[in-house]
N, C-alpha and C positions, 0 to 999 in steps of 0.2 A: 548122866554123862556130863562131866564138866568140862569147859574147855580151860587150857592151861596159856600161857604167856606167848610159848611155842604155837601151839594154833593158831595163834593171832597172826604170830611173825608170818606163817603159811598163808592165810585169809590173806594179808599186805600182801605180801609177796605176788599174789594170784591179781589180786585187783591194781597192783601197782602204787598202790598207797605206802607212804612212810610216816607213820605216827609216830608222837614223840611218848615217851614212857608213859608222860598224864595220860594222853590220848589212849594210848595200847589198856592201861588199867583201867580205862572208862568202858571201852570198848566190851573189855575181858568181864566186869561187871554185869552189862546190860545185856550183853549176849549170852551168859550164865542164866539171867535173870527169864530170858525169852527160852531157854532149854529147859527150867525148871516149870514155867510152864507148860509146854509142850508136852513134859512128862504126867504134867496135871490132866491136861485135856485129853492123853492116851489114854490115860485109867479110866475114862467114862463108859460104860458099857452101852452099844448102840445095837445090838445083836439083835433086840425086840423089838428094834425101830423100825419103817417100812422107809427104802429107798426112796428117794425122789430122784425125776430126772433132768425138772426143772423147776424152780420157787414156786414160779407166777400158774403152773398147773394150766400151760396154753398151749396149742398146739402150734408147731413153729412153720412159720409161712414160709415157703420154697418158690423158687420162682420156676417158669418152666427152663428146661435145659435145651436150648434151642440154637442149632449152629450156626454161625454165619459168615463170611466172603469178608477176609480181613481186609481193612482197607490199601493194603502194598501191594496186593493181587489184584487190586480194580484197575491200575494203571498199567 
């Protein structure tokens, strides 16, 4: 999927940005460049892989959940 000149103007238009034509063809370049990867990295097949839920394989410390008397009610 490539993006066209017109995407761009939409992309600007959203973020509020006005490029000027250099700009918009640079834009339109490297944002091409970052889909064609994207398309690279979809093809990799991870189906055999096992899930992770976190990198570091730790378990994540929780505090206790414990209520307390905000302080606008002490007064």
């Amino acid at each position: 999927m490539a993006l066209t000149e017109n995407d761009i103007d939409k992309i600007a238009r959203l973020a509020r940005f006005r490029p000027d034509n250099k700009e918009k063809q640079r834009l339109l370049t490297d944002l091409n460049k970052i889909l064609e990867y994207m398309e690279i990295i979809d093809e990799i097949d991870i189906e055999n892989y096992e899930k992770i839920k976190h990198v570091l394989s730790q378990p994540t410390p929780f505090r206790d959940d414990i209520g307390y008397t905000p302080l606008r009610q002490l007064f």
